[in-house]
Each structure stands twice: as C-alpha cells, then as structure tokens.
N, C-alpha and C positions, 0 to 999 in steps of 0.2 A: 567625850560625848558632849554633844550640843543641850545650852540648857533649855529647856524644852520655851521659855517667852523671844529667846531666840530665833527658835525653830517657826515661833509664831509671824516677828516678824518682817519675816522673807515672804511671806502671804502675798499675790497679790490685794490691795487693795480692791473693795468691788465700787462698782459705779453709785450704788445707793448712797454708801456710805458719804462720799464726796459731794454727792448733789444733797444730803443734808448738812452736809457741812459747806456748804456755799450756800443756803438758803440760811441757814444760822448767821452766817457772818454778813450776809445784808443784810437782814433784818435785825442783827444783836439779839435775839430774841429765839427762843425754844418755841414757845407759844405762836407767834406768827410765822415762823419756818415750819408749823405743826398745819398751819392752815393753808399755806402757802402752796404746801406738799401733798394736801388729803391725809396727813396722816396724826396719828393721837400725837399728845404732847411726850408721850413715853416712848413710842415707839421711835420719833426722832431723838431721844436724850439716848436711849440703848442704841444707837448709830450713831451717836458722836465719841460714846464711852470705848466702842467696839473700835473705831478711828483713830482714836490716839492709844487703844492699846497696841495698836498693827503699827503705827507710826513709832511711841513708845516718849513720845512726850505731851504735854497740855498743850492744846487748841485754843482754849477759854478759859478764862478767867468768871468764874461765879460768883458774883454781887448778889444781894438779897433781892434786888427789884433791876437787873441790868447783867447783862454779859459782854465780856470784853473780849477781844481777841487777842493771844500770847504774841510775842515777838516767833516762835513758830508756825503760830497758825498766821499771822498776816503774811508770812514765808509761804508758807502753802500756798493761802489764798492767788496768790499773783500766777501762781503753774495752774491753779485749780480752774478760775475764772473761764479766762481765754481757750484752758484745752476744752470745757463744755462747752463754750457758744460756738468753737471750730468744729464738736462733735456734733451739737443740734441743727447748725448750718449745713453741715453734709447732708444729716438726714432726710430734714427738708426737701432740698437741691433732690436728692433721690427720689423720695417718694412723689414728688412734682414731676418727674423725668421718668419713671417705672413704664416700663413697657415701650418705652418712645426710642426712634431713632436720634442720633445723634454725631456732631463731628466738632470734634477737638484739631484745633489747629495751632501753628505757630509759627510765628514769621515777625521778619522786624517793624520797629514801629511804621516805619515811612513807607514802607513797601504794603502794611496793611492800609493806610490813610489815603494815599495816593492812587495805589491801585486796583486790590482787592475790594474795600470795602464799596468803592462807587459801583463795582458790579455786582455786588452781592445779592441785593434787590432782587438782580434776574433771575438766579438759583434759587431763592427763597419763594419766588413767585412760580416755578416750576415743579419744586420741592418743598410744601406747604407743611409737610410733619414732619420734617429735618430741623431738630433742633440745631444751633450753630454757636460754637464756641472758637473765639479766635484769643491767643495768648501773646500779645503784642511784646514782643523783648528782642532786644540787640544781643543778646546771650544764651548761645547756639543750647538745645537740651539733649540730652542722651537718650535717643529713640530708645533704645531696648528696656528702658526703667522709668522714664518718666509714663506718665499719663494722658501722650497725645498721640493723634493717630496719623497727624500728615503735618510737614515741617516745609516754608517755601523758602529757599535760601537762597542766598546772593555773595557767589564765592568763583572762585578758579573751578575749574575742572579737574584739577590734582586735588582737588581737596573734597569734594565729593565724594561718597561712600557708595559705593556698589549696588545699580539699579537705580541711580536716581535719576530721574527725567530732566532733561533740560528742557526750560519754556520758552524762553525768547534770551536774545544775548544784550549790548545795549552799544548805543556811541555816547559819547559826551560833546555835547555842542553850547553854543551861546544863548540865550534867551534873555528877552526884555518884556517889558510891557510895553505895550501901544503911544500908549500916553509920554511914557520916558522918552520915547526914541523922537516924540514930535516936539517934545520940552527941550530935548537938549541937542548937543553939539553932532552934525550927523553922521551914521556910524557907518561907514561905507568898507572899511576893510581894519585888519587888527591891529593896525598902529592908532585907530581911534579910539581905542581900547580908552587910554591915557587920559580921554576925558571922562569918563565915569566911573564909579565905584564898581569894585568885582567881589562876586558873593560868592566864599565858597566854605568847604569843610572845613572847623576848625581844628579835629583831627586827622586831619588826611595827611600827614607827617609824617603817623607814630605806629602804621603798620605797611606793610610792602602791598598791602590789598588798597586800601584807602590813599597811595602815593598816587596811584594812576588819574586821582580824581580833581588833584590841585592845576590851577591856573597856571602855574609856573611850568607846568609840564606840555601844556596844552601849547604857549605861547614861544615856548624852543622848541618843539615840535613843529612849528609855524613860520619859523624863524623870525616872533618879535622879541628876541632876548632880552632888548633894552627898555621893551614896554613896562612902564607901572602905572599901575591906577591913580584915579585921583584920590582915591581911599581905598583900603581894604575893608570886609563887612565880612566877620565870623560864624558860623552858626553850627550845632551842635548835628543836625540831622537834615535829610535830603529833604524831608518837606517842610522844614523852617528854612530852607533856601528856597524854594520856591515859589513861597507867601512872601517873602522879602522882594522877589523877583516880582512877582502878580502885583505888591503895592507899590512899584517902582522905586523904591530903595536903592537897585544897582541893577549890572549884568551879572547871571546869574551860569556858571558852568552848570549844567542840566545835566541829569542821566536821562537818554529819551526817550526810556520806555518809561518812567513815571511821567513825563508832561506832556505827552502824547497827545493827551486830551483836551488839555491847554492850549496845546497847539490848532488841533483842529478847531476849536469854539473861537479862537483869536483872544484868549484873555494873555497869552504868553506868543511873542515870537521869535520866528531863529531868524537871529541877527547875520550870522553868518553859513548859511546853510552848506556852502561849497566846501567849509573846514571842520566837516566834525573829524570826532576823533575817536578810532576804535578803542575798545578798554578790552581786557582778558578776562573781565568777571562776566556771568551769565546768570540768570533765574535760574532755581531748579527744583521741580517736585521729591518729597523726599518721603516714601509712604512707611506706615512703622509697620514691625512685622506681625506683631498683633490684632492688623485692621485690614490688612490687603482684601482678606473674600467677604468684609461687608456691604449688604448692600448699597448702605446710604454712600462708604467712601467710594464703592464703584461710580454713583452717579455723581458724587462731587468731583472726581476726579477729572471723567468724561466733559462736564459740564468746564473744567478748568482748560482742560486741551485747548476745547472753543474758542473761549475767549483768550490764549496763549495764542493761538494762530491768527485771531484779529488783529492781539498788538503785532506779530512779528508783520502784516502786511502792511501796518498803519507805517511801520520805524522800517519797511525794508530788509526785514533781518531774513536771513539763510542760516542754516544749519551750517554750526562750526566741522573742518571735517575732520580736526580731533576729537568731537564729544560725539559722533557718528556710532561708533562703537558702542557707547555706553546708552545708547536710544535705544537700541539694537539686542 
C-alpha cells in the first residue's frame, strides 16, 4: 500500500498555488506577493507550504528579513514563468476575439509576402469583422491536429491530399530590372546570360520539388549548356530573390505567379518571355476538416477563387488535365 504523502504527491498541482509561487519568487518577498495577489500575508505562506508539500521538497529558503529561492524552486521557477504568461496570453487573445469571426491560415513565407498578403486589403475591406490570422512557415502542418483552418501549398499533385483545390499552376522565367538591363551589356537572347549575375535558390538541389527551379535546369532545357554567369547570387527564399532582382543585383529565375505584379507595374521585367519554362508544382487550397461549413472560411475561400482566377489570366495558366479530377 501507498504511503499516504505519496498518495498526496501525484495531486495535480492547482493553479493558485503556482501563481503564488511566481509572485513570491519576483518579489523575494511574502508580504509584496500578498499585495501583489489581493491577498493576506498568510493566506499566500499557506499556498507556498501546500506547494512544496505536493511538490515534496523547499521552494524557499526563509531568512529573518529576505527569502531566497532553493536550487528547486529556481527549477521550477523557469517551467512556472513562461507556462503563465503562455496561459494569460491565450486568455487575453480569447476574451479579445469571444464571439468574433475568425480565419487561421497557413502558407509559406514568400507565397504569403508576395502574394496573398498585397491582396488581402480587398477581403478585409469586404469582410470588416473577419478577424485574419496568417501562420507564415516553410513547414507543412497536419490539418487534422493542428489549429488552422485553411493551408495554401506549393507542391506536385501527387502529393496533395484529397479535395484540395488547385489555384493557379506557374512557369519560371527571367526577370530583371529596368534600370539593369539599360546599365549593362544587352540581353537579347540566353547566351547573354554570361554577362550578368543569376539569382536563384540556394536550396533548389536538396529536394526533387525545388530541382525544377535552378538555372541550370532552365539553361539545358534551352540548349545554353555552356552558359555561366558572371556570378552566381544565392538566396534562401522566392522573395529574397526577387528584391535582389527589383534592386538590380542580377537576373533573377522567377516563379510567375509571385511577380506577376512586378510585371505588370514594370518594377520587374521578362527578359526573355518566348523561353519560359513549365514547372510540375501548382498552388493549392487545402481547407481542414473542422472549418469547411463556416461562414467566415466559406467567404474566404470564395473571395480566394477570385483572385486565383485573376492570377491564372494575368500568367495565362489553364487547368492542368491531371489535377481536373481533383477540382471535380
């Protein structure tokens, strides 16, 4: 049989107890953790005695005019901290947001920077009580468990999960700035490549999705095998390439449904427009299953088509007729 201080503890801990034992360990102090909290000086010492009896060793060390914290309790302290300012921040964030509509999103950085967020504006001004959260990551989440309610991805079609929408597909072409192209040596066709610098992924190597996007591929697809730059320029993300492009740094392999826009305003142009180059990856809406019959994601969603069918007429794109099926 268990000895019954045992028995005690496997207790959970309760929440009081901790937030006086976090207002004790800022302030060293009973007395100002007692005023801190609203509450008497005894009532917070009988919550720290009750704490480390659940715990089952000393929190504090009691000095005649000073309290110390144990080499336990500064252990504590570090889990205690962070998990209330993560628990008062939720609650906040909720009581702020109670009753309100609301859309959790997620997609990668460059595709929210480049794309998404320049039109967001339009839905926000359409949709004035839709609160809007977007969760910017290279790092796909698991719809069934995580806490978002629509995912926009940039993948094959084999890799796509059941019901997801395709938005627009993409080419990869050349782009320059204005200015570059009147500064330097003139670019008339792909063997003039060789005088300027080429911007492209500096991981586009190291997965079979990201190969399709290097210069090297583009260039023996073209037949300029022999061509090399006067430099190479690396970058980590599609719109740190094509801020390097816009400040004339190089030429820049585009995906062209992110410079779409660039294009049409003239801050970016296709250098070579007769050679782009088709890629296998395609946008795609991907709604979780917990959110499909809300309002607000019905009209985000409707509102996303819109502006999917703008880019697809800006870039010329058509329905791939393998991803036909999966529209369908």
């Amino acid at each position: 049989m268990a000895h019954p201080e045992q028995r005690l503890r496997t207790r959970t801990i309760g929440l009081g107890h901790l937030r006086a034992f976090e207002a004790v360990a800022r302030h060293l102090s009973f007395r100002a953790a007692a005023d801190d909290l609203s509450l008497t000086q005894s009532a917070v010492t009988r919550q720290i005695q009750a704490l480390e009896d659940d715990v089952g060793v000393s929190l504090f060390l009691r000095h005649t005019r000073a309290v110390e914290l144990t080499s336990a309790g500064a252990q504590l302290l570090q889990t205690v901290r962070p998990a209330l300012a993560q628990l008062d921040s939720t609650v906040q964030n909720l009581r702020r947001h109670a009753g309100r509509q609301s859309v959790t999103l997620t997609t990668t950085a460059s595709f929210a920077s480049m794309w998404l967020i320049p039109r967001l504006e339009d839905f926000q001004s359409r949709h004035p009580g839709i609160d809007f959260r977007i969760d910017a990551s290279d790092v796909p989440v698991d719809m069934d468990t995580c806490d978002v309610d629509l995912a926009l991805r940039y993948t094959q079609p084999s890799s796509t999960p059941a019901g997801a929408q395709r938005l627009f597909g993409e080419q990869l072409t050349p782009v320059a700035s204005p200015w570059l192209l009147k500064s330097q040596a003139p670019l008339q066709g792909g063997e003039d490549l060789q005088h300027f610098a080429l911007i492209e992924a500096s991981d586009a190597h190291r997965s079979a999705n990201m190969a399709w996007l290097t210069w090297r591929r583009w260039l023996d697809t073209h037949g300029f095998t022999r061509t090399q730059p006067k430099r190479w320029l690396y970058f980590n993300f599609a719109h740190q390439i094509a801020q390097a492009a816009l400040t004339g740094q190089g030429v820049a392999l585009a995906r062209l449904p992110l410079i779409a826009d660039s294009l049409a305003s003239g801050d970016l142009v296709e250098v070579l427009p007769g050679l782009r180059l088709d890629s296998p990856l395609a946008y795609w809406l991907i709604v979780g299953p917990r959110s499909a019959e809300r309002p607000e994601i019905k009209a985000f969603c409707k509102w996303l088509e819109t502006q999917a069918a703008l880019t697809r007429a800006a870039i010329g794109d058509g329905p791939d007729p393998d991803t036909l099926e999966q529209q369908n």
